[in-house]
C-alpha positions in Angstrom: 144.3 22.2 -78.8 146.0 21.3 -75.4 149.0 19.2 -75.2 148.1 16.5 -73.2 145.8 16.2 -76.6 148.6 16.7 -79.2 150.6 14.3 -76.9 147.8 11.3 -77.3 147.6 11.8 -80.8 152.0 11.4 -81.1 152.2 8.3 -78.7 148.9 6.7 -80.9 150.9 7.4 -83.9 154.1 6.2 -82.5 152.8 3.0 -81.0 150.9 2.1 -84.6 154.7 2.4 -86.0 156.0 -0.4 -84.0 156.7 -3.3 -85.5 155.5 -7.0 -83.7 157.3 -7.2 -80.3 158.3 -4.1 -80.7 159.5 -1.2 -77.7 159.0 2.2 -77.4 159.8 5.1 -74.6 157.4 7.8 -73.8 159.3 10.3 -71.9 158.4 14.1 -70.8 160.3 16.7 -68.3 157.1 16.9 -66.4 155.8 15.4 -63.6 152.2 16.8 -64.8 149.6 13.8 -64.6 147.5 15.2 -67.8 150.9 14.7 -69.8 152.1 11.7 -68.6 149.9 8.9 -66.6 146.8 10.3 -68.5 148.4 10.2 -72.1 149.8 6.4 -71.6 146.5 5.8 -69.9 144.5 6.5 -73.1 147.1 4.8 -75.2 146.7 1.6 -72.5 142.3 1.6 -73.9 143.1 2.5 -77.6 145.6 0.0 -78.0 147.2 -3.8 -77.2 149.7 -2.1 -75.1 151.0 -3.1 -72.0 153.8 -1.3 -69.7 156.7 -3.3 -69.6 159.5 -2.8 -66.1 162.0 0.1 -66.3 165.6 -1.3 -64.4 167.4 2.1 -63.8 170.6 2.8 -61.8 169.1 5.4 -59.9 166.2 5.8 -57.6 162.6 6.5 -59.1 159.0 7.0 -57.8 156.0 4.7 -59.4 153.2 6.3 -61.6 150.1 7.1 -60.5 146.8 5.2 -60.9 145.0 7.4 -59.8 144.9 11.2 -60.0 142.6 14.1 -59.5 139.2 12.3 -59.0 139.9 9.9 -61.8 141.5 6.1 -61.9 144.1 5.0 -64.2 144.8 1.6 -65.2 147.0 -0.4 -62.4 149.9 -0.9 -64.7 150.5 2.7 -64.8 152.7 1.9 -61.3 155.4 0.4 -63.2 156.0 3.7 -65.4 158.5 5.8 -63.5 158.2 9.4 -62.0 161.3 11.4 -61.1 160.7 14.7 -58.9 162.8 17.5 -58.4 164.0 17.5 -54.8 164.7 13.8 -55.7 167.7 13.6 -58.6 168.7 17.6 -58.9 166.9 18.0 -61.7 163.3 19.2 -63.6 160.7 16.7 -63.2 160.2 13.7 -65.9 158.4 10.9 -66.4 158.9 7.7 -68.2 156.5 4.7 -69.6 158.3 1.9 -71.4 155.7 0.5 -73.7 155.6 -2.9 -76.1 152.8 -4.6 -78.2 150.6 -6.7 -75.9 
């Protein structure tokens, strides 16, 4: 099993644990689109989740709605994507999810 696989089955489990208007994070230190966009992607047609705006006090790039000949869903641009050469550090990624 992959991880992008074993990380789709976590943030399905996760998201069923939230309770009504409930919040979650999904966070990885990658900026690998099969781990992050893609995972939140297939949580976005599972589930009533929607991405709800991430107000940080430093700099961030959006996510990706699109990504190596395939489309994500448009709200992935309001999920955050921090690179390397931009904050001295590894790359990560952030989605902050709720109940739709």
């Amino acid at each position: 099993m992959l991880l992008p696989d074993i990380q789709k089955k976590i943030i399905l489990r996760g998201f069923d644990l939230l309770k009504n208007d409930g919040v979650m994070l999904y966070a990885t230190c990658t900026y690998n689109p099969a781990e992050n966009e893609s995972v939140v992607n297939f949580l976005l047609k599972e589930r009533d989740a929607d991405i709800l705006p991430i107000h940080l006090g430093i700099a961030f790039e959006p996510g990706l709605s699109e990504w190596n000949n395939e489309t994500y869903d448009k709200r992935l641009t309001g999920t955050a994507r921090f690179y390397p050469h931009h904050v001295d550090s590894v790359g990560f990624f952030m989605a902050r999810i709720g109940r739709r």
